[in-house]
N, C-alpha and C positions, 0 to 999 in steps of 0.2 A: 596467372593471377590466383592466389588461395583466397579460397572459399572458408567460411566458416561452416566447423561441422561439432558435432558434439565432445566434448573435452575441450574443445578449443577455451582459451581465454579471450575475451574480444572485452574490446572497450568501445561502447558511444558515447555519443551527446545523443539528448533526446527532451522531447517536453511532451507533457501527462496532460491530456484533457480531457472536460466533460461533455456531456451531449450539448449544453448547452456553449461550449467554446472556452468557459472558464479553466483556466490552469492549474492545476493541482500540485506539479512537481514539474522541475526541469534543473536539466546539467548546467543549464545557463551561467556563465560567471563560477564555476567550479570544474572541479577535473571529472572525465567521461566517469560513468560508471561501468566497473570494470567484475568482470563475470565470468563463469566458465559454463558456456553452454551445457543444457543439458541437464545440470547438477541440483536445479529444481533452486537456487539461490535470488530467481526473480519469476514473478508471476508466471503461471504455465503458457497463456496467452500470447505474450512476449518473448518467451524463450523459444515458442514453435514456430518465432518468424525469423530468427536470426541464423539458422543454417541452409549455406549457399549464397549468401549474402558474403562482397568482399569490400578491403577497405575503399572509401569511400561514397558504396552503395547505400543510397537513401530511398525510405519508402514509409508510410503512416500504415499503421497498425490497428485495428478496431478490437478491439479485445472487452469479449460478452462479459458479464458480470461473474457467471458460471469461472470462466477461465483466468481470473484475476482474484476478488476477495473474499468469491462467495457472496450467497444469498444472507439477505438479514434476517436474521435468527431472533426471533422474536422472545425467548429463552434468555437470551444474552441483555435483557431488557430487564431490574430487576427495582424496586422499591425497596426503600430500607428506611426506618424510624430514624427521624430527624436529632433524637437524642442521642443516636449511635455516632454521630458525627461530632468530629470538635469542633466548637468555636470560629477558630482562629481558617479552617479551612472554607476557603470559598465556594460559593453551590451557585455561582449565577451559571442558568442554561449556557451551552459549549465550552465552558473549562473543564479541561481535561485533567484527571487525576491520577495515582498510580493507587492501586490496591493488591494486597497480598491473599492470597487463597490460602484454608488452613495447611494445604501441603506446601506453604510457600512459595510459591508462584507470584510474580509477578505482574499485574493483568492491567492494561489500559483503560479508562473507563472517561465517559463521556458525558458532564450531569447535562441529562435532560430537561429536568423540572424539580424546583424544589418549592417548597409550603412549610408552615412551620410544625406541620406534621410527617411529611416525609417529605425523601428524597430519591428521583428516581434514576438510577444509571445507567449506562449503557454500555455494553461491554464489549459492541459488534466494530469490528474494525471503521474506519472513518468513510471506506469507499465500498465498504460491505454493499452489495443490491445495486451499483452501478457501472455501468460501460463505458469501456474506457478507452480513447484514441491515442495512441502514440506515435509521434513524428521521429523515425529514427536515423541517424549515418556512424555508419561502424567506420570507426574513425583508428584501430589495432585490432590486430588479430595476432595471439600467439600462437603456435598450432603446437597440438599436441605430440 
């Protein structure tokens, strides 16, 4: 039976949960997500459960916050003058926006609070600061 080891390509199903049980992601009703161990392409957490594992072996996965999105970075937290905004763009708290950095980057952002004085964003990934349970079955494996 091959085992899955690093290089390998493996494909699961799998579903993403919080401490609290709520669901975050899952392969559900879609095609496995398909990866190549190793390659640093899915959370470190994650990636460092999937070698030796063969197909059809399933197992839940607890992955620290540390080994997933990182801690929240309260840096990434920023206030901006309510007139730098347009109009037309919506500020209710948890609508997500995209924002360009002056070296052009493209950066996720998250309005926290807005007042007709400012508006505060958030730039910390959405699962930044928490732990995360994965229920996984490696369902392919190509070997390298």
């Amino acid at each position: 039976m091959v085992q899955a080891k690093a290089g390998d390509t493996v494909r699961i199903n799998y579903t993403g949960t919080l401490n609290n049980g709520d669901v975050f992601d899952s392969s559900d009703g879609r095609e496995p997500l398909a990866f190549v161990v190793g390659s640093g392409q899915i959370i470190p957490g994650l990636d460092a459960a999937i070698p030796g594992m063969a197909v059809g072996d399933k197992k839940t996965v607890d992955v620290p916050f540390a080994q997933a999105y990182g801690p929240l970075n309260a840096d990434a937290r920023q206030a901006i003058p309510r007139g730098e905004i347009p109009d037309n763009i919506p500020l209710d708290p948890g609508t997500q926006l995209q924002m360009q950095t002056p070296q052009g980057q493209v950066v996720q952002v998250t309005v926290v609070e807005a007042t007709d004085e400012e508006v505060v964003l958030d730039a910390n990934h959405p699962l930044a600061g928490k732990d995360l349970t994965f229920a996984i079955e490696i369902v392919g494996i190509d070997p390298t």
